[in-house]
C-alpha positions in Angstrom: 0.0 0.0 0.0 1.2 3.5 -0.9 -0.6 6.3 1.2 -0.4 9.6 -0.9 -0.9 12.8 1.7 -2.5 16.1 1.2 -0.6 19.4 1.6 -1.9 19.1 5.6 -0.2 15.9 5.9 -3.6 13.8 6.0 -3.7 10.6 3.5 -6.2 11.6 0.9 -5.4 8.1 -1.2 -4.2 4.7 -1.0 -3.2 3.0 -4.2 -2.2 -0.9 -3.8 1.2 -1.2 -5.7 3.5 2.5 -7.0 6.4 3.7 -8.0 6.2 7.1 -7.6 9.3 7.9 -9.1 8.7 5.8 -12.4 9.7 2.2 -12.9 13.2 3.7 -14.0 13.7 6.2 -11.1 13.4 9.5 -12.4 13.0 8.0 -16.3 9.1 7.8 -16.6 6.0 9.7 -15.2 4.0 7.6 -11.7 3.4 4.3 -12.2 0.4 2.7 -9.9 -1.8 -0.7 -9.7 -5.1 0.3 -8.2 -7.0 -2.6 -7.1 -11.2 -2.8 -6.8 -10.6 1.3 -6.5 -13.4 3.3 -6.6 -13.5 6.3 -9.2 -12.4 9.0 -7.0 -9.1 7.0 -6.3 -8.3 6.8 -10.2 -9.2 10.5 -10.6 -6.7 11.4 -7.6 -3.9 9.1 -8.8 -4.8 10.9 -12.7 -4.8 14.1 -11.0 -1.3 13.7 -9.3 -0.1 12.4 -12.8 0.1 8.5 -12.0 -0.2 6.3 -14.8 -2.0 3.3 -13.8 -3.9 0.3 -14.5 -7.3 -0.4 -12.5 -8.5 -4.4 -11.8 -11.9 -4.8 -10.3 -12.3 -8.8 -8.8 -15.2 -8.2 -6.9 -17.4 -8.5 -10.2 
């Protein structure tokens, strides 16, 4: 898990799996794996330039 915190410190998002400085440190944008994620997650980890990929097993 990978907590991602506001500018007050509070966690505002949790994705399941990142690399927040790329794959290649400091050679590619966020990378994430979200995991059943709602849509506000995947707009917050869009918003804060993450590229990601979502899987929903719950149905």
């Amino acid at each position: 898990m990978y907590e991602i915190a506001d500018s007050t410190g509070t966690v505002s998002t949790v994705l399941d799996l990142a690399w927040p400085n790329g794959l290649q440190s400091g050679k590619s944008q966020p990378v994430a794996l979200i995991i059943d994620a709602d849509q506000e997650i995947e707009e917050a980890a869009n918003r804060l330039g993450y590229l990601y990929d979502s899987k929903n097993f719950m149905g």
